[in-house]
Structure formats: C-alpha cells, structure tokens
BAVEXTOR-866705 format. One record per residue (C-alpha): residue number from 1; residue in three letters; chain; x, y, z. Coordinates in pm, whole numbers, padded with zeros to 5 digits, always signed. Example, Ala and Ser with C-alpha at 12.3 -4.5 7.8 and 13.67 -1.06 7.14 Angstrom:
% BAVEXTOR-866705
REC  1  ala  A  +01230  -00450  +00780
REC  2  ser  A  +01367  -00106  +00714
END
This chain:
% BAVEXTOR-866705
REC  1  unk  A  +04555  -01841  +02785
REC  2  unk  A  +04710  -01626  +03069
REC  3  unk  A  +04720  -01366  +02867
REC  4  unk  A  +04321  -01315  +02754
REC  5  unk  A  +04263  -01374  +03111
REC  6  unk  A  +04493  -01075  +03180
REC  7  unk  A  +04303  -00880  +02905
REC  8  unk  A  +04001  -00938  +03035
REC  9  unk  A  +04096  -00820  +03391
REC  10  unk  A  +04197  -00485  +03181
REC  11  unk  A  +03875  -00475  +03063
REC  12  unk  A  +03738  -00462  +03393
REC  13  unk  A  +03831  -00109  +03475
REC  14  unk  A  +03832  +00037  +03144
REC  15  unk  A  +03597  +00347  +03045
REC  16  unk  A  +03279  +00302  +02880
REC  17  unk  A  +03231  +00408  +02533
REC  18  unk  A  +02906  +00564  +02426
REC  19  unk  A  +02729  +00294  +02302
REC  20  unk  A  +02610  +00209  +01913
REC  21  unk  A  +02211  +00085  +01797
REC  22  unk  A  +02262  -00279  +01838
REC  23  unk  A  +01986  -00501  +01601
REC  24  unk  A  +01996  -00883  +01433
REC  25  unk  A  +02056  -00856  +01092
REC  26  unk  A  +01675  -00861  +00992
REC  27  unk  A  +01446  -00589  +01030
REC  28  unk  A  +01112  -00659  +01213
REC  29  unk  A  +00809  -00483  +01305
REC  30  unk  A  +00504  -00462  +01516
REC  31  unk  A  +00156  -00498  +01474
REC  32  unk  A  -00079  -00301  +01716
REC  33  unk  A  -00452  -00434  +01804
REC  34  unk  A  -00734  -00154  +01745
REC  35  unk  A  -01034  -00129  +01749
REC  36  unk  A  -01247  -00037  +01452
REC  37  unk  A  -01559  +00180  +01396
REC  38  unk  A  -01860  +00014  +01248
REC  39  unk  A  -02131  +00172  +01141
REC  40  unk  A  -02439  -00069  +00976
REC  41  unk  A  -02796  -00015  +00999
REC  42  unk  A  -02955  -00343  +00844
REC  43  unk  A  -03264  -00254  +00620
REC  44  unk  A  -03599  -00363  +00702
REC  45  unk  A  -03684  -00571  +00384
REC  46  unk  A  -03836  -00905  +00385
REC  47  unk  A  -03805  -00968  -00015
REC  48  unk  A  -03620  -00874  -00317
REC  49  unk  A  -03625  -00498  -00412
REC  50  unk  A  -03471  -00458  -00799
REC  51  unk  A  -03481  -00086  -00878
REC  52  unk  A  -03404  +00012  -01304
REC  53  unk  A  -03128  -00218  -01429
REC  54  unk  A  -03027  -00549  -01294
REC  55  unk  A  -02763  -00827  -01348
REC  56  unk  A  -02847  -01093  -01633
REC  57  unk  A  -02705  -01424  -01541
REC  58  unk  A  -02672  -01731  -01673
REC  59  unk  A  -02718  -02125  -01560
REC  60  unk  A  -02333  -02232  -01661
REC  61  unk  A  -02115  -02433  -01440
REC  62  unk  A  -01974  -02194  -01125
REC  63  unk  A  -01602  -02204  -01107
REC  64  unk  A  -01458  -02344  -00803
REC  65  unk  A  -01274  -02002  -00666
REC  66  unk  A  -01338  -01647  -00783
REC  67  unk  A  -01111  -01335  -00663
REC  68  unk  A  -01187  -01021  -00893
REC  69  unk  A  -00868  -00884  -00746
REC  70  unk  A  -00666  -01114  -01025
REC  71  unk  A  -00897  -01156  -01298
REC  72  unk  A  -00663  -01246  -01645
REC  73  unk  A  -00373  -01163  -01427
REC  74  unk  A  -00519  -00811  -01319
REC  75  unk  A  -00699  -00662  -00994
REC  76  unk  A  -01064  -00493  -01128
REC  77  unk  A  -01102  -00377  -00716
REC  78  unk  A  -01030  +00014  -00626
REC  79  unk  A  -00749  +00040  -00306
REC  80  unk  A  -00862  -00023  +00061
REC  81  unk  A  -00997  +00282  +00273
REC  82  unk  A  -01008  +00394  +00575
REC  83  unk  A  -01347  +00529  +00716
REC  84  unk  A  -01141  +00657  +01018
REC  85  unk  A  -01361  +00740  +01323
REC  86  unk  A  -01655  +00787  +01195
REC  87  unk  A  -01906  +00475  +01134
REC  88  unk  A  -01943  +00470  +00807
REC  89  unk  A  -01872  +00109  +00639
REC  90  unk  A  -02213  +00125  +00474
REC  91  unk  A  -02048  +00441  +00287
REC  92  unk  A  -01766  +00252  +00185
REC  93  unk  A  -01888  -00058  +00126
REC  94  unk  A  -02099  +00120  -00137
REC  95  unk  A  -01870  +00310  -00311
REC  96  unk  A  -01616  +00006  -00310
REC  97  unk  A  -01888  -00229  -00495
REC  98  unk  A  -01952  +00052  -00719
REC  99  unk  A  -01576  +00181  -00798
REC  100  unk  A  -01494  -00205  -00902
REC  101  unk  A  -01840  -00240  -01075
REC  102  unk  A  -01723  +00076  -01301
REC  103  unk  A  -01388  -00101  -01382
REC  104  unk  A  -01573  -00405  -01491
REC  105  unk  A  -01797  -00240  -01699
REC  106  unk  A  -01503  -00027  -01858
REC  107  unk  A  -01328  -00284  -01960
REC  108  unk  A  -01033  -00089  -01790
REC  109  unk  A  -00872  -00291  -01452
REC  110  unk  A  -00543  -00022  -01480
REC  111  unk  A  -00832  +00260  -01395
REC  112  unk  A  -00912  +00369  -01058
REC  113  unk  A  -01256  +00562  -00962
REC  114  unk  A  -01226  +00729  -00678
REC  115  unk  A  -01594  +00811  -00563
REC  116  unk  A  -01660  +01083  -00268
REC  117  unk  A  -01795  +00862  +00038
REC  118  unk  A  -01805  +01255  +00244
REC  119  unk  A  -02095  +01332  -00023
REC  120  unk  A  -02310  +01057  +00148
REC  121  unk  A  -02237  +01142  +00532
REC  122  unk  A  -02312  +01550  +00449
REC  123  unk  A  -02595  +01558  +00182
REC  124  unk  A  -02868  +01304  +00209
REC  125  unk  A  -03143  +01438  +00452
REC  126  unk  A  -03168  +01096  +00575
REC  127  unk  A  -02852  +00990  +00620
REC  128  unk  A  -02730  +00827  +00961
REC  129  unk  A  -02392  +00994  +00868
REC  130  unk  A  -02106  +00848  +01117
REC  131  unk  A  -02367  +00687  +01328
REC  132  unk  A  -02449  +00444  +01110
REC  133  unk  A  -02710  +00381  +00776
REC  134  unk  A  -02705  +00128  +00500
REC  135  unk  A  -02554  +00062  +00186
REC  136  unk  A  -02898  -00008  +00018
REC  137  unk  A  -02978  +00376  +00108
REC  138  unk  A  -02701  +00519  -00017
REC  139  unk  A  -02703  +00365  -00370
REC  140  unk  A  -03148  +00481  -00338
REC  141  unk  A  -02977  +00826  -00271
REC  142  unk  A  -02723  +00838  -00560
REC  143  unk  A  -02992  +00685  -00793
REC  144  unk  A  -03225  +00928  -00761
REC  145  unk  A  -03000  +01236  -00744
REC  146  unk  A  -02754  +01183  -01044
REC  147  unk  A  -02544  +00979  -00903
REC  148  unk  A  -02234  +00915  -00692
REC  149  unk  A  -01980  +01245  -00698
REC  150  unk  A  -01617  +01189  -00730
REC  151  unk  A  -01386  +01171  -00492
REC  152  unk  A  -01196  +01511  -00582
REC  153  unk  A  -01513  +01723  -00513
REC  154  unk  A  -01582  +01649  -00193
REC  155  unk  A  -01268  +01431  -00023
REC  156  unk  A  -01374  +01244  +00290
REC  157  unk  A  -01291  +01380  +00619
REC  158  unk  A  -01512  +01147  +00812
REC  159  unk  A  -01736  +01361  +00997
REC  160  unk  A  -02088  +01377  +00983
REC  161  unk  A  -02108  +01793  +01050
REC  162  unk  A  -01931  +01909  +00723
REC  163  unk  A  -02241  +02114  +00544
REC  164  unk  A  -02320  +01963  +00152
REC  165  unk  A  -02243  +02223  +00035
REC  166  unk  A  -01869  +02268  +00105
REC  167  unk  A  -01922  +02017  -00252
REC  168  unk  A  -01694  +02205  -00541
REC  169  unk  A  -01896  +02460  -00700
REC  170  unk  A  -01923  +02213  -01078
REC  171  unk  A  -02060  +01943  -00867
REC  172  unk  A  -02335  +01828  -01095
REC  173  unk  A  -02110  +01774  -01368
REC  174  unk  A  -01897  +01523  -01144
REC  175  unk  A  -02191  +01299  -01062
REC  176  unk  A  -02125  +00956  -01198
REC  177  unk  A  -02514  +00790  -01221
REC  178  unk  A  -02624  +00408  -01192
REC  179  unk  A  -02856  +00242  -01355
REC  180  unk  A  -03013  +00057  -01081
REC  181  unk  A  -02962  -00122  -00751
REC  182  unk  A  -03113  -00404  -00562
REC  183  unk  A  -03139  -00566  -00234
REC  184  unk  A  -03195  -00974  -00191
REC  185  unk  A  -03260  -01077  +00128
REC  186  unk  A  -03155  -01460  +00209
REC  187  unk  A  -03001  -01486  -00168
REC  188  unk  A  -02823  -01845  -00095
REC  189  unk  A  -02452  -01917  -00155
REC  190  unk  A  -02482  -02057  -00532
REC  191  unk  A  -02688  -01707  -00614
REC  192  unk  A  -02425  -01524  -00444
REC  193  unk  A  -02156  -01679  -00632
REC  194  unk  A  -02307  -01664  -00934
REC  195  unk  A  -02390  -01253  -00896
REC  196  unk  A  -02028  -01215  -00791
REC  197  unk  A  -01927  -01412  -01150
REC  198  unk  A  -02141  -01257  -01354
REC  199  unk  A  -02173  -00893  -01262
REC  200  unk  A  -01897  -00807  -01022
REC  201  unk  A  -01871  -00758  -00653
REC  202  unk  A  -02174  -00635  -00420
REC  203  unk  A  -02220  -00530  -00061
REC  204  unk  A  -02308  -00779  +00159
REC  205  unk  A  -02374  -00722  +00599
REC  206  unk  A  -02209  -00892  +00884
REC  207  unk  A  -02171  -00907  +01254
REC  208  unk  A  -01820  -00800  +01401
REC  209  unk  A  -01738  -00914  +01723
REC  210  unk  A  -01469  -00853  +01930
REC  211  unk  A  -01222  -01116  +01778
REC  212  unk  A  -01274  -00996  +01439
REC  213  unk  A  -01053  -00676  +01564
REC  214  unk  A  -00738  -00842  +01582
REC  215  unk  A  -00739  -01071  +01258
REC  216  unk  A  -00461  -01089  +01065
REC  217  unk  A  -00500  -01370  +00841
REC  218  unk  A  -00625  -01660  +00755
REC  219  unk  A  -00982  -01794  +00686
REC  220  unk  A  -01207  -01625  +01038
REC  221  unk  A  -01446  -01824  +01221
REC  222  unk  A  -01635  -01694  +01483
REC  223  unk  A  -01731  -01945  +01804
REC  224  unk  A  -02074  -01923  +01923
REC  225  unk  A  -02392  -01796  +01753
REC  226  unk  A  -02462  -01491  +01578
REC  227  unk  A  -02798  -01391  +01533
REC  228  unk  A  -02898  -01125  +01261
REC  229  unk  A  -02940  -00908  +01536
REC  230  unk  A  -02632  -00837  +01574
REC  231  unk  A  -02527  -00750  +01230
REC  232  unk  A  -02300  -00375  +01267
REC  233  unk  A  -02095  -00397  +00958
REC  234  unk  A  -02094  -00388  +00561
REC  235  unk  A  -01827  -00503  +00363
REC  236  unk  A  -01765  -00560  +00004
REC  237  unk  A  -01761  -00925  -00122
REC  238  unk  A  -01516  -00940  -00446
REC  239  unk  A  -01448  -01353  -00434
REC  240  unk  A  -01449  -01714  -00306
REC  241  unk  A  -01280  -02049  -00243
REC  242  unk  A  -01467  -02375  -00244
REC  243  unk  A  -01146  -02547  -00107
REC  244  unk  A  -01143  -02341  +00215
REC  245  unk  A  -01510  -02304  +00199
REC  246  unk  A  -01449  -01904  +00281
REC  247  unk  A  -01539  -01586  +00086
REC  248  unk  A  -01319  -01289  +00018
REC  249  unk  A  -01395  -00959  +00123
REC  250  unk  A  -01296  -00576  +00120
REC  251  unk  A  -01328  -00403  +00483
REC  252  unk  A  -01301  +00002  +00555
REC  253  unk  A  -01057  -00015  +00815
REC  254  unk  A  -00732  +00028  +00613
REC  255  unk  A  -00446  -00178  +00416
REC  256  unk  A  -00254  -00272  +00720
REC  257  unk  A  -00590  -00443  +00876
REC  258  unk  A  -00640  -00856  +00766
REC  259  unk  A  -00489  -00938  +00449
REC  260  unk  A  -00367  -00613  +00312
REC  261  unk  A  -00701  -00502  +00427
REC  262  unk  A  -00919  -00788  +00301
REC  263  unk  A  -01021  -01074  +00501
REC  264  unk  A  -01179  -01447  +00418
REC  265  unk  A  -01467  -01569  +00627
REC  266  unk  A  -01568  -01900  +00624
REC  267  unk  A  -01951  -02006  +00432
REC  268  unk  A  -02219  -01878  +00617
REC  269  unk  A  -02061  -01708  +00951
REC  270  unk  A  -02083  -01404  +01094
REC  271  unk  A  -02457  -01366  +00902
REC  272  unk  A  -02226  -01281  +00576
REC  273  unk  A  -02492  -01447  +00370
REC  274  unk  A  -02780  -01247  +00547
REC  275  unk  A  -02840  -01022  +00265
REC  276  unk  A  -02681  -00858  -00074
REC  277  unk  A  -02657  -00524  -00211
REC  278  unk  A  -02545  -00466  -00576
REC  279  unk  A  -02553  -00207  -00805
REC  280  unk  A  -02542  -00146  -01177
REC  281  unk  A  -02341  +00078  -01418
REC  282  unk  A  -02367  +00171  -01792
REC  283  unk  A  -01980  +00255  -01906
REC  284  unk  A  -02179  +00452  -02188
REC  285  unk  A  -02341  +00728  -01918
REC  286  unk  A  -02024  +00887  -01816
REC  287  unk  A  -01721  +01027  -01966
REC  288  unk  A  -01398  +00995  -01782
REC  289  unk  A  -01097  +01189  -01827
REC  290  unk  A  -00778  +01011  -01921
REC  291  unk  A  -00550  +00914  -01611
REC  292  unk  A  -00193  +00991  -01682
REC  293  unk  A  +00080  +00782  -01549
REC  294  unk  A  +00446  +00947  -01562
REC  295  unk  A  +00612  +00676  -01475
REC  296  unk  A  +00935  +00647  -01279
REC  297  unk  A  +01158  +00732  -01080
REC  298  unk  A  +01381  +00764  -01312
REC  299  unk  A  +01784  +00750  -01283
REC  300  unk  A  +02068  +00858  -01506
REC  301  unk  A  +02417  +01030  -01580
REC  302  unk  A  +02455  +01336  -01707
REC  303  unk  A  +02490  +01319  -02120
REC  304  unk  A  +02275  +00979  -02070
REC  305  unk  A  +01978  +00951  -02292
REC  306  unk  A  +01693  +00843  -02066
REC  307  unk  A  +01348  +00670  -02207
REC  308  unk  A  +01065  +00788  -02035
REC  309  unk  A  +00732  +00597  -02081
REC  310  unk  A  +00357  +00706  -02019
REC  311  unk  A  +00201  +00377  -02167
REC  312  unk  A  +00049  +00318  -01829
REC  313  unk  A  -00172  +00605  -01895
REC  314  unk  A  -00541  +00506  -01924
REC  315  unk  A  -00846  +00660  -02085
REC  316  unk  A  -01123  +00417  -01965
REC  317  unk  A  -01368  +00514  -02206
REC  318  unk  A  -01075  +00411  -02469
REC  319  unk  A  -01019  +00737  -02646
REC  320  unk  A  -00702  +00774  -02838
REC  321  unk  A  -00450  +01035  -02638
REC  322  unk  A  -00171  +01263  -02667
REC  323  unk  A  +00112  +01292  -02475
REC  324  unk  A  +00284  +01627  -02382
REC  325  unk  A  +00627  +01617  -02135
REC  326  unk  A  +00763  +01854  -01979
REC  327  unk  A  +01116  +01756  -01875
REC  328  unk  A  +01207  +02031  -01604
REC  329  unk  A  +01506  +02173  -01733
REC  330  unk  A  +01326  +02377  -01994
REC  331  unk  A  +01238  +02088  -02308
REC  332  unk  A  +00953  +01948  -02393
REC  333  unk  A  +00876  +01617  -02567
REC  334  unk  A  +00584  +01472  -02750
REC  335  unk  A  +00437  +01086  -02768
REC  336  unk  A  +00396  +00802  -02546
REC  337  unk  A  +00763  +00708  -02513
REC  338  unk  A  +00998  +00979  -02546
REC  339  unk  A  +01413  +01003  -02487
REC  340  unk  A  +01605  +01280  -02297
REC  341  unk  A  +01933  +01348  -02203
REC  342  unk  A  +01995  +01600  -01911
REC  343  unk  A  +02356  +01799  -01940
REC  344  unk  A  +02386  +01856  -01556
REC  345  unk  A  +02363  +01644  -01196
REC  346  unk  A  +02089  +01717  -01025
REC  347  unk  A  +01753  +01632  -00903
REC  348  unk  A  +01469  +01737  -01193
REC  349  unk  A  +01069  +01686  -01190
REC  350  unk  A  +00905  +01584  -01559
REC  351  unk  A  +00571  +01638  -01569
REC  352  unk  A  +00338  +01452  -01808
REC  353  unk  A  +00015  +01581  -01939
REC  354  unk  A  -00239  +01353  -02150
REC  355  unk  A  -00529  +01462  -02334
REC  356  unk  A  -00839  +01280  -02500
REC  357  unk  A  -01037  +01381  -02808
REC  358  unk  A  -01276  +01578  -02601
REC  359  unk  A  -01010  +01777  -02501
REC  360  unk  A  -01029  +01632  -02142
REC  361  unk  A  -00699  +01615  -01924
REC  362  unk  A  -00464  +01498  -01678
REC  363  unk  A  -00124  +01529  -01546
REC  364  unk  A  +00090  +01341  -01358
REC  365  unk  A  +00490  +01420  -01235
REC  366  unk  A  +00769  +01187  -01147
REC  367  unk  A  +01163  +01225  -01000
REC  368  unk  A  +01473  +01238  -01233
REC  369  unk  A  +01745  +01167  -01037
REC  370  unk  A  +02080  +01262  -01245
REC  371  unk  A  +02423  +01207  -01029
REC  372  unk  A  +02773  +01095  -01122
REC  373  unk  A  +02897  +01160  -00744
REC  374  unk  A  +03009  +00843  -00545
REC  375  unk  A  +02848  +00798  -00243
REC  376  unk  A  +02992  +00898  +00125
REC  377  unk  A  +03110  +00614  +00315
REC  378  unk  A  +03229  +00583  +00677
REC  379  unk  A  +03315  +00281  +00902
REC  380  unk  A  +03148  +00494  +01282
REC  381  unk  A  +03193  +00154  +01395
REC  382  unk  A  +03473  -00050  +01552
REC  383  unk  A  +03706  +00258  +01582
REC  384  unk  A  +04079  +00257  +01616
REC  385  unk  A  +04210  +00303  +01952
REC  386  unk  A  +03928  +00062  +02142
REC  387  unk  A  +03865  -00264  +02232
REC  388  unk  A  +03487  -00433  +02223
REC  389  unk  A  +03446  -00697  +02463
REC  390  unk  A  +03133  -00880  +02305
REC  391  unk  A  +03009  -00585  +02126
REC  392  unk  A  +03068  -00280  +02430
REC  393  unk  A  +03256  -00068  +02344
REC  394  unk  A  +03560  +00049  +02599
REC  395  unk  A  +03854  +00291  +02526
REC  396  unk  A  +04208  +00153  +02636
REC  397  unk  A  +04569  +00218  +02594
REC  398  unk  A  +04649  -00113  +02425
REC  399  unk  A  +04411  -00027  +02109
REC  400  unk  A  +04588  +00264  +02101
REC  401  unk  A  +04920  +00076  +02078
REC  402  unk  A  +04783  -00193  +01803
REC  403  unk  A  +04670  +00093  +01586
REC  404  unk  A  +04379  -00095  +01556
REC  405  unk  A  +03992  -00182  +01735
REC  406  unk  A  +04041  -00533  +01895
REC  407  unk  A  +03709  -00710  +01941
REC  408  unk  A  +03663  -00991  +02168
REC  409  unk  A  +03357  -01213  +02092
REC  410  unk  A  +03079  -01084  +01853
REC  411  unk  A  +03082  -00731  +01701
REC  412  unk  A  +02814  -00508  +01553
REC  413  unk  A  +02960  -00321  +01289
REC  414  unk  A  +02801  +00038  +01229
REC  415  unk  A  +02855  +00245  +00907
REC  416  unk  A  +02734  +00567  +00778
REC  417  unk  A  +02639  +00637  +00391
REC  418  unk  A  +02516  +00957  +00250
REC  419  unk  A  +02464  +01062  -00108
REC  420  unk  A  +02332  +01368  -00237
REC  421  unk  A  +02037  +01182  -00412
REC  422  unk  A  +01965  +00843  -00255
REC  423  unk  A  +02176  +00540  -00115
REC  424  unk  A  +02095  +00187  -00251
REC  425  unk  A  +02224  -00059  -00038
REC  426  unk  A  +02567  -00094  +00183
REC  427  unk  A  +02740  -00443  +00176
REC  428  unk  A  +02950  -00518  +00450
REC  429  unk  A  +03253  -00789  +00332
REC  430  unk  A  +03492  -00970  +00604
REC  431  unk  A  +03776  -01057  +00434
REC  432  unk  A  +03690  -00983  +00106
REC  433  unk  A  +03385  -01210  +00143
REC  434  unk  A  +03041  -01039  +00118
REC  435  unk  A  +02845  -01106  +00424
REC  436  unk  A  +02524  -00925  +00442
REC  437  unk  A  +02362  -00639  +00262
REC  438  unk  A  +02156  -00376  +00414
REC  439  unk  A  +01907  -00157  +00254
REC  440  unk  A  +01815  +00088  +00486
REC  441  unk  A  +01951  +00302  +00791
REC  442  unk  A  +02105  +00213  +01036
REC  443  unk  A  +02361  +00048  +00853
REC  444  unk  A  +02481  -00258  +01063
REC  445  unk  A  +02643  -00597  +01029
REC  446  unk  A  +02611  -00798  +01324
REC  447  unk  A  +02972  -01010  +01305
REC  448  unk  A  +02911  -01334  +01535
REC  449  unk  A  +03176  -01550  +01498
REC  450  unk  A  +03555  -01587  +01381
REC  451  unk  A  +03907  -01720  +01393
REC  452  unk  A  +04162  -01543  +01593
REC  453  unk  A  +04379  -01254  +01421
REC  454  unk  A  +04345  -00972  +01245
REC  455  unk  A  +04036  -00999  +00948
REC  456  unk  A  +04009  -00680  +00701
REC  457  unk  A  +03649  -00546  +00762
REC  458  unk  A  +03536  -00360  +00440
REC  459  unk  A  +03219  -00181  +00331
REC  460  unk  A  +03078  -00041  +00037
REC  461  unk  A  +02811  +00215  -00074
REC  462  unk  A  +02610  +00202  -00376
REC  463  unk  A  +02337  +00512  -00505
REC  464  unk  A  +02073  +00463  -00674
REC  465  unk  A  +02288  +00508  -01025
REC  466  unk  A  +02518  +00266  -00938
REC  467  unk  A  +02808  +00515  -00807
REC  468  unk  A  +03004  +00311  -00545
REC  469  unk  A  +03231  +00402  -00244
REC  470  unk  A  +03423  +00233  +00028
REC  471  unk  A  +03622  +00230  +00331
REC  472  unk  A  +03814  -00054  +00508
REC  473  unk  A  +03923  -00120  +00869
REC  474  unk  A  +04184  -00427  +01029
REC  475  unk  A  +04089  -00536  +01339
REC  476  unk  A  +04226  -00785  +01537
REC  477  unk  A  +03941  -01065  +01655
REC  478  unk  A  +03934  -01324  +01976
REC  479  unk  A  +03629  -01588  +01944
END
C-alpha cells in the first residue's frame, strides 16, 4: 500500500504527455434543429376538378394499414429531396406523387424516375417559383405542355431566376406526359384511403407550425387549432395506420428530417385532410431506357475468379437487355453474370453498359478492389517508457526501467491501421480475449477495469479481403 501511495506522489511532478482522443466505446452523433422552407399556395376550388384520366376504384373492404414504401416486400416511392432554400414543396410534392405513380404503373418498384422539379420553378409563366404555388398547377402545367421533363435535363438548383431555357437542347423528347390530374376538395378519410389503395400516392396540403421543425419521430400532433388558413405546405401521402390513427407522408426537406425524411401525422391534424391532388400515368406513353446496376464493390486476390452480377439492372418497360462489361484492365465480358480473374493488386473500375431492343442505353461503374497485402498495424497507444494515471498520460523514469507502459486505473487504448485499399475493422483482445471491435477511425478501446499485473494487450487489423495484421504490447495494470 505504501508503495502506490509513493507512486502516486511520483506522479505528481511528472511531465505531461501530449494527450490521445479519448471517446466511450460507442459512437454517437448529433442532431441539429432547422428550420425549413415552405412554399404552398392553396388553390381556390370549392369542388372536384377531374381533368382526362382518373382513378377507377372499387367498394372492397379497406385494409387496416397501407405504406407503398413496402408493398410485397418492396418500396414503389422515389428517394427523399431536398427543395433547399427555395419554397418549393408544391414542386416536390408533385413530382414525388408522380415519380411513385410511374413505378406503380410500371410494374417496376427496383426503377427510379427522377423528374426535373427546376423545370417547374423556371418555365411556367405562372409559376410562383421559390415563393410559393401549388401542386394542382404544376401537374395543369405539365398536362398541357407534354409533360413533366426528367431530372437529367434540367437538375434542380432551387432558384427561381435560372431562364427555361438553360433546359438541354432534346428537351421535348425527355418530357414524360400524364394522362390527367384532379383536385378534391374535403375528400373524407375512407376516400382518401381508398385513392391511396387503389391508384397510388397523391399530394395532399398542410399547415406547418413551428413544432413541426424539430420532429424526429413518432406519430405528430399539433396543440391548438389550425384553421385552413394557415395551410403553407404540400407533402406527399404514400400510407396509413388505423392502429395509431396517423397517415404516412413524404416531406421535401431531406432524409435526415422525421423518419428518414417521412413523417406520420395523426387523422385529421394539421388540415392534412383539407384537400387531395393526384395524378395519372399510362406506362404505355413513354419509353424508358434501361437502368443499369453494376453492382459491387467488389473484393478479391489476385488469380481469384470474381462473379460480377448486373441482375439488378431494370428496363421498366420490360424489354429484354444485353449486357456489355468492361473490366478495366483491358477485357471485356458479355451477359448478366459474368466471371473474371485480375493477375495483379490493385484498385480497378468495371464499367457495365446495358442496352434494350430499341437500342436505348445505360451505364453504370463499380470498385474492384484486388490486394493480397496485410494491413499496417500500430499500438500509438500506451507506449513503453510511461505511466497513465487513469488514462493521462505522463513520461517517467520508472516506465523506462519496467520496459513497459504501467497504467493505473482505466486506459484508452489508441491504435493506428492503414491499408493500401480499405481497413475493415480492428479488434482489440486483453489477454487473448476479444474485447471490442471498432469499425472506423479513431481506433480506440476504452480498458475500464482489471486485476493487478502485467495483461498482454493485443490488436489486430483486418482489410476488406480479409488480410490480417497485428501488434502486441505488456503492460503492467493497478485497479
């Protein structure tokens, strides 16, 4: 006993160490509170307005819950956007209803329009642009002028002052047309449902208020009234839940927002029930090029036959394809699934084009990784020569004479990996033992507690391939 008390008067007037990032061993992260653009000009309609083709539905029994984002097991919604600063929900609440509308009527959940919201803030003549207009408006626009333009042509940059015609110059042969649209004022919850069912989702208006910022989950419920005039906001309603008595929607405001960038809102708040939008689609009117999917990454040895696979390539309208690769060290391949064995490490890009029987195309590219080179592995820290009095870090002439650290109390244990393609994971072992596993940088172990005398701290380093290295350290441990 006298003699830790002696050590730790040592201690005292030993030199400080620069010091190591200290952490628990789980990662965590913040979420900031914004606030969001809106952007939603209600329409002045007092009764239905059905313009060309509109949804048939039936009188069968409603299911209890609906969610179109897993429909038999797949999601028929496009990925959340983010209208930036710029109000413009009623722009993307359009194109969202309409993107999952043309997946629905494809057939084809593994496809993904991607429809140009910056062709409705630049060319209507009418258009509020980033100061707001209506979802109704847009689809009147895109109706009546061939139709919505793809995403690719004109890419969003949410402002209001880009000129229409900084379009791409083969505009009018990107213009994906409807087949009609409608607006239903005060359609009732069982109509709603049974639209959503039966057709797909639709645009429906709300009114944000401040609370509605900062949700994060969880069915919302606003306090207080909300009268429809204060509806600001279109989003796009793709389900529901009779057991939480909420519906499911899509917002603008990006996938970190909500729930992955959806939301539920309980029946009837927030004016969600004000009003619909919907729109219609014939799969027959337009003719979309294949999608290819490479695949990957993909991982191997050198002399290793590697299977490369481009079956999640889609051709919505169903055409049969053909499959060219390109395997970036000079050979090509032909098919769906195709084997290839590269002769020398390295990193390599495949590239995979698809073609339909109208001769229409796509590529897509994906990462070989081939390595047979172990990993670099070093223990930064504890160090021989110093002693860490609950995790500080001092240097001191009796670590020096031990040949090894000596750690009083609790010790975070630093290590350093490097490969020349990627690093895996590093497991950190105490006495041969494994005792956590950490999958990205900084590397540390944070070793509470242990008996007295000298443990063997060891750590290894796996790449992506499997390739392992390690390095070991004694130390010598009190409490």
């Amino acid at each position: 006993m006298k003699g830790k008390i002696a050590l730790l008067l040592i201690l005292s007037f030993a030199i400080v160490s620069p010091s190591f990032p200290l952490r628990s061993n789980e990662k965590n992260s913040e979420n900031s509170i914004a606030v969001y653009p809106l952007g939603c000009i209600p329409v002045k309609l007092n009764e239905n307005v059905s313009v060309g083709s509109k949804p048939i539905l039936s009188t069968s029994p409603l299911p209890s819950s609906w969610d179109w984002r897993n429909y038999l097991g797949q999601d028929w919604t496009t990925p959340v956007k983010n209208q930036g600063n710029c109000g413009s929900c009623w722009d993307f609440a359009a194109m969202g209803a309409l993107e999952a509308i043309i997946k629905i009527r494809e057939g084809c959940a593994s496809f993904n329009p991607d429809l140009s919201e910056q062709y409705l803030l630049s060319c209507p003549p009418d258009s509020g642009g980033c100061g707001g207009w209506n979802a109704y408006n847009a689809y009147k626009y895109i109706f009546m002028h061939g139709g919505a333009l793809l995403e690719d042509c004109f890419p969003y940059k949410a402002n209001d002052d880009i000129p229409c015609s900084e379009k791409c110059s083969d505009w009018k042969e990107k213009l994906v047309p409807i087949i009609g649209y409608g607006y239903v004022p005060n359609p009732g919850r069982d109509y709603m449902k049974r639209v959503l069912v039966e057709s797909g989702p639709f645009v429906v208006d709300m009114a944000v208020y401040n609370d509605f910022f900062s949700y994060n989950g969880g069915v919302y419920e606003h306090p207080g009234d909300e009268p429809p005039s204060h509806i600001n906001h279109q989003v796009v309603l793709v389900g529901y839940d009779d057991a939480q008595q909420c519906w499911i929607c899509k917002n603008s405001w990006g996938k970190y927002w909500g729930e992955n960038g959806f939301f539920r809102i309980k029946y009837g708040d927030c004016q969600i029930e004000y009003a619909m939008i919907y729109v219609n689609y014939d799969a027959s009117a337009y003719n979309w090029p294949p999608v290819a999917n490479a695949g990957g990454p993909y991982f191997g040895h050198a002399g290793d036959e590697i299977t490369f696979n481009g079956n999640e390539s889609v051709d919505p309208d169903g055409d049969e394809l053909s499959y060219i690769w390109q395997f970036g060290d000079g050979s090509v391949g032909y098919g769906s699934i195709v084997k290839h064995a590269y002769l020398k490490e390295g990193i390599y890009t495949v590239n995979l084009t698809v073609v339909d029987v109208k001769n229409q195309s796509d590529s897509d590219h994906a990462i070989v990784y081939i390595d047979d080179t172990s990993p670099d592995i070093q223990i930064i820290k504890p160090k021989e020569g110093c002693i860490y009095f609950f995790d500080n870090e001092y240097a001191w002439i009796l670590g020096r004479i031990f040949h090894k650290p000596i750690a009083i109390g609790g010790l975070t244990i630093f290590a350093q990996a490097k490969d020349n393609i990627a690093i895996d994971r590093v497991e950190f072992y105490i006495d041969d033992k494994l005792a956590f596993v950490d999958k990205s940088t900084p590397y540390l172990y944070y070793w509470e507690n242990a008996t007295n005398g000298e443990h063997i701290i060891k750590v290894i380093a796996y790449d992506k391939l499997g390739n392992k290295n390690e390095e070991s350290i004694n130390v010598l441990r009190f409490g």
